[in-house]
C-alpha positions, -999 to +999 in steps of 0.1 A: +000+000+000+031+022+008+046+017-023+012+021-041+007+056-027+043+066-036+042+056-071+008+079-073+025+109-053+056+103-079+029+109-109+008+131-094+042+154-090+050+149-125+017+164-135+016+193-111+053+201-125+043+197-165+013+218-156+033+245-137+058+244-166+030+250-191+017+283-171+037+310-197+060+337-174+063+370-184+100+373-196+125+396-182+140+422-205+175+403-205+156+370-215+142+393-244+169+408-252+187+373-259+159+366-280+163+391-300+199+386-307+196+348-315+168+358-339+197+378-358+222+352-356+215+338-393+237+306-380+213+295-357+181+300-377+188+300-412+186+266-429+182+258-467+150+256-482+154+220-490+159+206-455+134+230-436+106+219-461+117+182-455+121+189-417+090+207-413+066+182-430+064+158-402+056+181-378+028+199-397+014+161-400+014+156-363+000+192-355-026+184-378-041+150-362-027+166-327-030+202-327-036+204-291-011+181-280+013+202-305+003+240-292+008+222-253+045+210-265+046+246-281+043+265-250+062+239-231+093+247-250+089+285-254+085+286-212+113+261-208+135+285-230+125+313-210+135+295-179+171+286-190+176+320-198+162+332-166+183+307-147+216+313-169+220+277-182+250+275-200+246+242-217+273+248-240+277+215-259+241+207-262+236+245-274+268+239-300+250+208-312+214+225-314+228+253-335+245+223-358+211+210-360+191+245-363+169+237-331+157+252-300+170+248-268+133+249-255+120+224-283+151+201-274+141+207-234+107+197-242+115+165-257+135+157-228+107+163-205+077+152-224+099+118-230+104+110-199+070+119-183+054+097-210+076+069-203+072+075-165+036+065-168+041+040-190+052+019-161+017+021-142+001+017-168+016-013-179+019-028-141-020-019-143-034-043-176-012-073-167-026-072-124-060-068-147-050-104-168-034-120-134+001-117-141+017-113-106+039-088-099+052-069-065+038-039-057+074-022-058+077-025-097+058+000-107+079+029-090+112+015-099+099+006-139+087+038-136+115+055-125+141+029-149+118+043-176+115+083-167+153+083-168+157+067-197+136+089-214+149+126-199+183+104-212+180+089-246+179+122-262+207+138-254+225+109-270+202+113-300+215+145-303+248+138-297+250+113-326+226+134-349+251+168-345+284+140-349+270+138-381+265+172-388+292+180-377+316+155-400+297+168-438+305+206-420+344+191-419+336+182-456+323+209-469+351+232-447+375+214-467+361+221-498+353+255-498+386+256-491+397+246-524+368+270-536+383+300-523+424+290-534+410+288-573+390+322-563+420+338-556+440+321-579+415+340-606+425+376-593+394+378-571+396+400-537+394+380-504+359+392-491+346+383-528+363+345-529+348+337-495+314+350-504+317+336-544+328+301-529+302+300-504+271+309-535+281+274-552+255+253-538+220+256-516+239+227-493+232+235-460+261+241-452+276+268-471+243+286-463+251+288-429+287+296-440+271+322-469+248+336-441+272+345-418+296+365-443+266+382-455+259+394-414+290+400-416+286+426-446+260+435-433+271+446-397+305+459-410+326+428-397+354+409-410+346+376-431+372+357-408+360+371-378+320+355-389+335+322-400+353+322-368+319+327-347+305+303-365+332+279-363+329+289-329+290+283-327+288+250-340+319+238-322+340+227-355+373+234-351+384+234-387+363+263-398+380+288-364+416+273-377+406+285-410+392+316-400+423+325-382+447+319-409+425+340-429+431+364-406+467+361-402+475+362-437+454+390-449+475+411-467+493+383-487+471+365-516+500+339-526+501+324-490+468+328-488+462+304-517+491+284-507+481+280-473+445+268-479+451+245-506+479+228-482+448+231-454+423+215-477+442+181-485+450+181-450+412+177-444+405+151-475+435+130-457+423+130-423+383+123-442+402+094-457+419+083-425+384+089-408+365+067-435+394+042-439+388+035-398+352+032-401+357+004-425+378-012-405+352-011-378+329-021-396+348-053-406+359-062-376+319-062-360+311-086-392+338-108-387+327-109-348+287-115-357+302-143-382+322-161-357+296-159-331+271-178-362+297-202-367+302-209-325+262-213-325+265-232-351+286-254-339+267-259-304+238-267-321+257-293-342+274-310-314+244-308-288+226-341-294+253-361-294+266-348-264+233-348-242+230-390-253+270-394-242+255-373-207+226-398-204+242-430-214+272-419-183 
C-alpha cells in the first residue's frame, strides 16, 4: 500500500510540475533581449529551403491529427526556453549541437521532458493491464519501472542528439574542406578576399555553405570581418576546422599567394584525415562482421554438437 501511494505521489508530481511548466512567465527584459539577438544570428536559424521543407513536414502532420497536444508542447518549449535564460544555463555543448542542427534549446528541453513523463507513466500503466490479466507482480515494480523508464527517457535524447550533431558536424568538416579549395582557385582568378569567400560560399544551396554564406553576409551587413564570422561560427557549432581556417584568414590577410598556398595545403589536409576517418570506419565495420560471423559459426557449432553430447551425458 506504501509503495502504491508513492508511485501515485511520484505521478501526481510529475503532473503538477508539467502543468506548472506550461503556465507562460512573463519574460525579463534580458531574456528578451537574448531573444532578439539569437533571432539575428542567421547561423542559428537559417537553414536551406530544401531541409526546412523536409524537416518541417512531419511536424505539420502531427499538428494536424494533434493540434492540441502540438500547441501544449509549443508552449512547453517557449516557457522552458524562458526558464534557461532566466536561470543562466550555460549548456554549452548541447547549445553547439542544437545550433549544428538549427533547433531550439526549448524544443530540445521539451523533448527531454515530455519523453520522460510519458515513459514515466508507462510503467503504471503497464503494471495496471497485466494485475487486470493475473500476471503477478510486486507492488514495488511499478515505481522502480517507472523511474528505470523516466530516466531513460529525460536520457536517450541527449545521445540522439549527440549522434545526430556527430553527423553534422563531419559533412560541416567536408564541406570546410572544400570551400577551401573553392576560395584558393578564387583567388587564384584575381578575385579580392571578401569576394572569394562570399563567391565560394554561392556554389551550392547545401546547408552548409548557407550557414557559411549567411554568416559572411551578417558580416557585410554589420560591418565585420569575413574571418571574424567564419570564426563565430566555427565557434558556434563547435568545428574546429572552420576557427583554424578563420584564423589563418586572418593572419594572412594582406598576402594572396600564402593565402592560396596556405588553404590548398589546409584542404588536403582535411580530405587526408576524411580518408583516414572513412578508412577506420571500415575497419570497424569489418571487424563487428567478422565478430557477428564467428559468433554464427560458434552457435552453429553448439547446435551441431548438442545431441550427441546430451546421449553421451545420459548413457554416463
Amino acid at each position: 500500500m506504501n509503495l502504491a501511494l508513492l508511485s501515485g505521489a511520484v505521478c501526481a508530481l510529475g503532473v503538477v510540475l508539467l502543468l506548472a511548466a506550461l503556465v507562460r512567465p512573463q519574460p525579463s527584459v534580458a531574456v528578451q533581449v537574448a531573444r532578439h539577438d539569437a533571432r539575428r544570428s542567421a547561423a542559428r536559424t537559417v537553414l536551406s529551403a530544401a531541409e526546412a521543407a523536409a524537416s518541417a513536414a512531419p511536424g505539420r502532420g502531427l499538428l494536424g491529427t494533434a493540434s492540441t497536444l502540438g500547441r501544449l508542447v509549443a508552449a512547453l518549449a517557449d516557457r522552458l526556453e524562458v526558464l534557461s535564460g532566466e536561470r543562466g544555463w550555460r549548456l554549452r555543448r548541447t547549445r553547439a549541437d542544437l545550433a549544428v542542427l538549427g533547433r531550439r534549446t526549448g524544443e530540445f528541453l521539451a523533448t527531454k521532458v515530455v519523453a520522460g513523463l510519458l515513459l514515466l507513466l508507462l510503467a503504471p500503466v503497464c503494471w495496471a493491464v497485466l494485475r487486470v490479466f493475473g500476471v503477478p507482480l510486486p507492488g514495488g515494480v511499478p515505481l522502480t519501472l517507472a523511474l528505470v523508464l523516466g530516466a531513460a527517457g529525460f536520457l536517450v535524447p541527449d545521445l540522439a542528439l549527440r549522434a545526430d550533431a556527430e553527423r553534422r558536424r563531419r559533412d560541416f568538416r567536408r564541406v570546410v574542406g572544400v570551400f577551401s579549395d573553392l576560395v584558393a582557385m578564387n583567388l587564384a582568378g584575381g578575385r579580392g578576399l571578401p569576394e572569394a569567400l562570399l563567391s565560394s560560399a554561392s556554389v551550392s544551396d547545401y546547408w552548409a555553405l548557407v550557414r557559411i554564406r549567411q554568416a559572411l553576409a551578417n558580416a557585410r551587413l554589420l560591418g565585420a570581418s569575413p574571418w571574424e564570422a567564419l570564426g563565430d561560427l566555427g565557434t558556434e557549432l563547435a568545428v574546429p576546422e572552420l576557427s583554424d581556417l578563420a584564423g589563418a584568414l586572418a593572419l594572412a590577410a594582406d598576402d594572396g599567394a600564402k593565402i592560396r598556398a596556405s588553404l590548398a595545403a589546409r584542404a588536403a589536409t582535411m580530405r587526408r584525415r576524411d580518408m583516414a576517418d572513412v578508412e577506420g570506419e571500415a575497419g570497424e565495420k569489418s571487424q563487428s562482421m567478422l565478430v557477428a560471423q564467428l559468433l554464427l559459426c560458434t552457435a552453429f557449432m553448439v547446435f551441431l554438437a548438442f545431441p550427441a553430447v546430451s546421449n553421451l551425458m545420459s548413457q554416463s
